[in-house]
VEXDREN-2710 file (C-alpha; in Angstrom, 1 decimal):
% VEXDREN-2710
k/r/px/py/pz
1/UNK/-13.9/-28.2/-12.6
2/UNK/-10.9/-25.5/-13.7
3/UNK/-11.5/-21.6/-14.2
4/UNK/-11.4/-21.9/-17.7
5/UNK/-13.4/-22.0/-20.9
6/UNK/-11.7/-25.3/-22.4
7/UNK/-14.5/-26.0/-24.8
8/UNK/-13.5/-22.8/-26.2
9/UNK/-9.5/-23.1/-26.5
10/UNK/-9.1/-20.1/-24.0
11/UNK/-6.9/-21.9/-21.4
12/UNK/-3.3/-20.9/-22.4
13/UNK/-0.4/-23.1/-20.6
14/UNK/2.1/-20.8/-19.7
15/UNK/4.7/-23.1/-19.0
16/UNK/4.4/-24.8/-21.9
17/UNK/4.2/-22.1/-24.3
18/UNK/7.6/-20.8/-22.7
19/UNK/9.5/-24.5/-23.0
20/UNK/8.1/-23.8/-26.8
21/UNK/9.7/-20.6/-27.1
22/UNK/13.2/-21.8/-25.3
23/UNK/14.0/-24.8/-27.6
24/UNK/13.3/-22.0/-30.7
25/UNK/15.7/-19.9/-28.9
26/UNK/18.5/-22.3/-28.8
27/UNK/17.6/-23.3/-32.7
28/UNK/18.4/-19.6/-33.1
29/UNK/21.9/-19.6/-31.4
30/UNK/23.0/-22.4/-32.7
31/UNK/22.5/-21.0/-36.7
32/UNK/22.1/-24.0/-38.5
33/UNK/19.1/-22.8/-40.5
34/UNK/19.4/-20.8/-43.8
35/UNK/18.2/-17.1/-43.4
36/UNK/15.3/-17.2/-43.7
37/UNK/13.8/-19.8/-41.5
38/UNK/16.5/-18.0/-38.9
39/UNK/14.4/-14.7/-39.5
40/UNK/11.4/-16.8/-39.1
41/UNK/12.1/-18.7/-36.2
42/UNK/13.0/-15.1/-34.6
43/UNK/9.7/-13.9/-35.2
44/UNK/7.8/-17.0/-34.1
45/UNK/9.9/-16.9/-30.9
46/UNK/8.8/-12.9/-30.6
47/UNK/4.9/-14.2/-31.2
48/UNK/5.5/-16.3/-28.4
49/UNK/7.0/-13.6/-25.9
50/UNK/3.9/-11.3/-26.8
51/UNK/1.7/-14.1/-25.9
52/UNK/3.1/-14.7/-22.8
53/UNK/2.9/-11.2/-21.9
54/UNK/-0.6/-10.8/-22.8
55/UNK/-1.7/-13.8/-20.8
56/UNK/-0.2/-12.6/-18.1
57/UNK/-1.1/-9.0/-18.3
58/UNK/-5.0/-10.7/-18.5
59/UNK/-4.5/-12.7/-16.0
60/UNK/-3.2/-9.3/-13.7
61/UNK/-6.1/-7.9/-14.2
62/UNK/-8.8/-10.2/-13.9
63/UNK/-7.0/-10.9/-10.5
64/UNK/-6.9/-7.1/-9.7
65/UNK/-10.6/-6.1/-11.0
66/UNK/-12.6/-5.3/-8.2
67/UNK/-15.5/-6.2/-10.0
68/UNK/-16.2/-9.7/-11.0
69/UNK/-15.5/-10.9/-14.3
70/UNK/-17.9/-13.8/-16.3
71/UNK/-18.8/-15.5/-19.1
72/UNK/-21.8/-17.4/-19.5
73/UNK/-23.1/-19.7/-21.9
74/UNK/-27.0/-18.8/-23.6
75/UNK/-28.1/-22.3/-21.6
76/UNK/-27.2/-20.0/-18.1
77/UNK/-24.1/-22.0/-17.3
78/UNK/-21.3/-20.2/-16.0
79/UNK/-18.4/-20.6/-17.9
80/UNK/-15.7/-18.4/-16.1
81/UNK/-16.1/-16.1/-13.5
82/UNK/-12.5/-14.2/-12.0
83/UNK/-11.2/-14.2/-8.9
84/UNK/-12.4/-11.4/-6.9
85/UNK/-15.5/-13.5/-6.6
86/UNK/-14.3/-14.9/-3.4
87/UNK/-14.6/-11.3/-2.2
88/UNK/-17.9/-11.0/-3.1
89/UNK/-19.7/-14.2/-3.3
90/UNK/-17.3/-16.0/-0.6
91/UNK/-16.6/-18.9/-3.4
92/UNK/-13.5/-19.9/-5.0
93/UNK/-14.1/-19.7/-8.8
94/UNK/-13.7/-23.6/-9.1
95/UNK/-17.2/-23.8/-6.7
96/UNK/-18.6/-21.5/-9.0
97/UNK/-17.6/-22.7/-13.0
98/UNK/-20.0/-25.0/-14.6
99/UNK/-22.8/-24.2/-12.5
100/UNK/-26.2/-22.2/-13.8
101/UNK/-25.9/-18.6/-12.4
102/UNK/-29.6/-19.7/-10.9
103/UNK/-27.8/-21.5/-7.9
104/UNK/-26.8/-17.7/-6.7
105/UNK/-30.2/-15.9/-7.3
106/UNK/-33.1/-15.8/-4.6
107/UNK/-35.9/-17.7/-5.6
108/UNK/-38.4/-14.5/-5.0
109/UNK/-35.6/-13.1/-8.0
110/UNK/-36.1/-16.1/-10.7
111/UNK/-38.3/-14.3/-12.9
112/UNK/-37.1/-10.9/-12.9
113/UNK/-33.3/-12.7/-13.4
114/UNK/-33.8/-14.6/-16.1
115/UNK/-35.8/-12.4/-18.3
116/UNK/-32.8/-10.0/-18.1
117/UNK/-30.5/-12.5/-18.6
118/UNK/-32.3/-13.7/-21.9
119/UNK/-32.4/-10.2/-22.8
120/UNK/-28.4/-10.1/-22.1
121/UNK/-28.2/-13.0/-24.3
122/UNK/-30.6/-11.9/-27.1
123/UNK/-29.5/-7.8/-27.8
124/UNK/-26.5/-6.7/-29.0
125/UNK/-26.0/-3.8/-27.2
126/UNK/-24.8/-3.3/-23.4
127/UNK/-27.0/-4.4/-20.3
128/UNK/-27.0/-3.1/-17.2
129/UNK/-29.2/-3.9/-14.6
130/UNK/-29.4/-4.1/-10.8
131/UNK/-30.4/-7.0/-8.8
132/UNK/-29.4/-9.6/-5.6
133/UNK/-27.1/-12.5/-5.4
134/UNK/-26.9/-14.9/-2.6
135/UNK/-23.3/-15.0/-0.4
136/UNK/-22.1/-17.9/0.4
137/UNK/-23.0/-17.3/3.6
138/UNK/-26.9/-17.1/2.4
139/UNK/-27.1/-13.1/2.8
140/UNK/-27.9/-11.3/0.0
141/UNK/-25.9/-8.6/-1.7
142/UNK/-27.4/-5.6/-4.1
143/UNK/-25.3/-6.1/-7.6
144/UNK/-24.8/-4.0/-11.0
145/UNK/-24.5/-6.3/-13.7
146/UNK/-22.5/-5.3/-17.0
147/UNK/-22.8/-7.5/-19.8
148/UNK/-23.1/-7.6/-23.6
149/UNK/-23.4/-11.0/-25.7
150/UNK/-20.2/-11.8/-27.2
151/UNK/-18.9/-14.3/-29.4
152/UNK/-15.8/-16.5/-29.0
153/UNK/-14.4/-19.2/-31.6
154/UNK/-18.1/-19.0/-32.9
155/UNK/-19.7/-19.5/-29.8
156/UNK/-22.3/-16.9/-28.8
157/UNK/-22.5/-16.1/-25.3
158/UNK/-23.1/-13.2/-22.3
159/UNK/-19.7/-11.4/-20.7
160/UNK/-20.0/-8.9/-18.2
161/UNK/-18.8/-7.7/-14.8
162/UNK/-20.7/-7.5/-11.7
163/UNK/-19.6/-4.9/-9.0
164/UNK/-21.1/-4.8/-5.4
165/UNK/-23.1/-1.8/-4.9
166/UNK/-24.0/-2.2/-1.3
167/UNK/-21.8/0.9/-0.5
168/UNK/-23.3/3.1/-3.4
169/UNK/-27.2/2.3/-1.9
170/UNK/-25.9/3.0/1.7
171/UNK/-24.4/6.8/0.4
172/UNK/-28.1/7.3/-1.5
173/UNK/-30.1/6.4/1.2
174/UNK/-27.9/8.6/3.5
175/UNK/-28.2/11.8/0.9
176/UNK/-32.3/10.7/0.2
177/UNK/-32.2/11.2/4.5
178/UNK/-30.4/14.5/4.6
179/UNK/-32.2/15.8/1.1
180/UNK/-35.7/15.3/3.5
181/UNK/-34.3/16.9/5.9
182/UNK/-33.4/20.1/4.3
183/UNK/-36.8/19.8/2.7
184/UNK/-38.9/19.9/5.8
185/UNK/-36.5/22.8/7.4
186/UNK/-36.7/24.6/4.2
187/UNK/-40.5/24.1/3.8
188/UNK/-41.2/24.6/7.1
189/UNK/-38.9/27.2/8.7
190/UNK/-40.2/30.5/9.8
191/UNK/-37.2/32.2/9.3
192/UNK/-36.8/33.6/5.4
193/UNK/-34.1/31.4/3.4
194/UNK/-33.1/32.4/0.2
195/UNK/-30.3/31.3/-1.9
196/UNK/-28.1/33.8/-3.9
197/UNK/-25.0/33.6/-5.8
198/UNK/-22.1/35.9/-5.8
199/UNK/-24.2/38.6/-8.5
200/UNK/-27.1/38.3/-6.3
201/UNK/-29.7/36.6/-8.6
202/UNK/-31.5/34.6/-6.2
203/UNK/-32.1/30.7/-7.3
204/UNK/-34.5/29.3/-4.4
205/UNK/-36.1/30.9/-1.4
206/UNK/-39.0/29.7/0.6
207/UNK/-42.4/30.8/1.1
208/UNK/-41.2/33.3/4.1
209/UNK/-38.7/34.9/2.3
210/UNK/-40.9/35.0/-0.8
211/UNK/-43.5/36.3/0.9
212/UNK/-41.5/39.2/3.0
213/UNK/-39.5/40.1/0.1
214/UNK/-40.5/39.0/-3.2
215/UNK/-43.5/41.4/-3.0
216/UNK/-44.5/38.9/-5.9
217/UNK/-47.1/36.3/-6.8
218/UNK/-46.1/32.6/-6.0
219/UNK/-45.8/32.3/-9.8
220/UNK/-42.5/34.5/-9.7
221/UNK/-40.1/32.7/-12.2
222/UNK/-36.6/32.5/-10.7
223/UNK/-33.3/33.1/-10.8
224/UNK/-33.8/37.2/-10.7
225/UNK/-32.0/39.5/-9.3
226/UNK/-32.2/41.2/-5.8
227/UNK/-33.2/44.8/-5.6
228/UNK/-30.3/47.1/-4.0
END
């Protein structure tokens, strides 16, 4: 099984496509054509460079992308996937093509994954969702998934990206932690706290500070500014 969508004609062969392009290049120089098939023979040769380039300007950054790359057909096969996703799944994308995207979700996750797949496949519009995917290793790793249905040579199906977020849930757990903390200091300090800015209109304060220098009811609306 190749990384490639040969059912529909994406696989371009570099090599070939450049041997193409030489033997119009030598037609060129050697001016045995009338004008104008020389002029068009020129610009076929051109069509060809530009091809080239943009395969391999593609094929750059699907290599580059952090983030996983895929196509999958509306039956849940996978029908490309880039090849970061040995960095995040630990398999080559040859263990990965032609399989349903089922074989990397936990069972307890079935339901959940394939009504937002079918909704992936069904709207028009972009889909993003969080969910798990299973390592090659068996772990699981916390995933945003990117996708939109797309259609190619007439053939309708999902294309997305899938980044790992397990970094992002680490940093929000750690600010949900310290956000707690300043909570239960801030609720239950018995010093007065306030917060001011540099006009002195007072945003926040807590109950002892509100209490020992509002001179207000705890209905006071805020910001308002400190007496001098």
């Amino acid at each position: 099984m190749t990384n490639s969508i040969a059912e529909n004609k994406l696989s371009i062969k570099v090599d070939e496509v450049e041997e193409l392009r030489s033997l119009l290049d030598e037609l060129i120089e050697q001016n045995i054509l009338s004008d104008k098939y020389q002029n068009l023979l020129s610009n076929l040769s051109e069509s060809f460079f530009d091809l080239i380039r943009e395969n391999t300007d593609l094929n750059l950054l699907t290599i580059s992308s952090l983030d996983v790359i895929f196509r999958i057909s509306k039956t849940g096969k996978l029908l490309y996937i880039s090849p970061s996703c040995q960095d995040l799944l630990g398999y080559n994308a040859d263990e990965i093509v032609g399989k349903s995207f089922a074989n990397f979700i936990p069972k307890d996750k079935f339901t959940s994954a394939f009504k937002t797949m079918a909704k992936l496949l069904r709207e028009k519009g972009i889909i993003v969702f969080n969910g798990d995917i299973i390592h090659k290793s068996g772990s699981t790793i916390p995933v945003e998934v990117t996708g939109r249905l797309v259609e190619v040579y007439g053939k309708q199906m999902g294309q997305g990206a899938i980044r790992d977020i397990s970094g992002r849930l680490i940093a929000e757990k750690k600010l949900r932690s310290s956000e707690n903390t300043f909570k239960t200091i801030w609720e239950n300090s018995l010093d007065g706290m306030r917060l001011t800015d540099e006009n002195g209109i007072v945003y926040m304060c807590n109950v002892v500070n509100f209490r020992r220098f509002c001179n207000a009811g705890h209905d006071r609306v805020y910001p308002y500014r400190l007496r001098k």
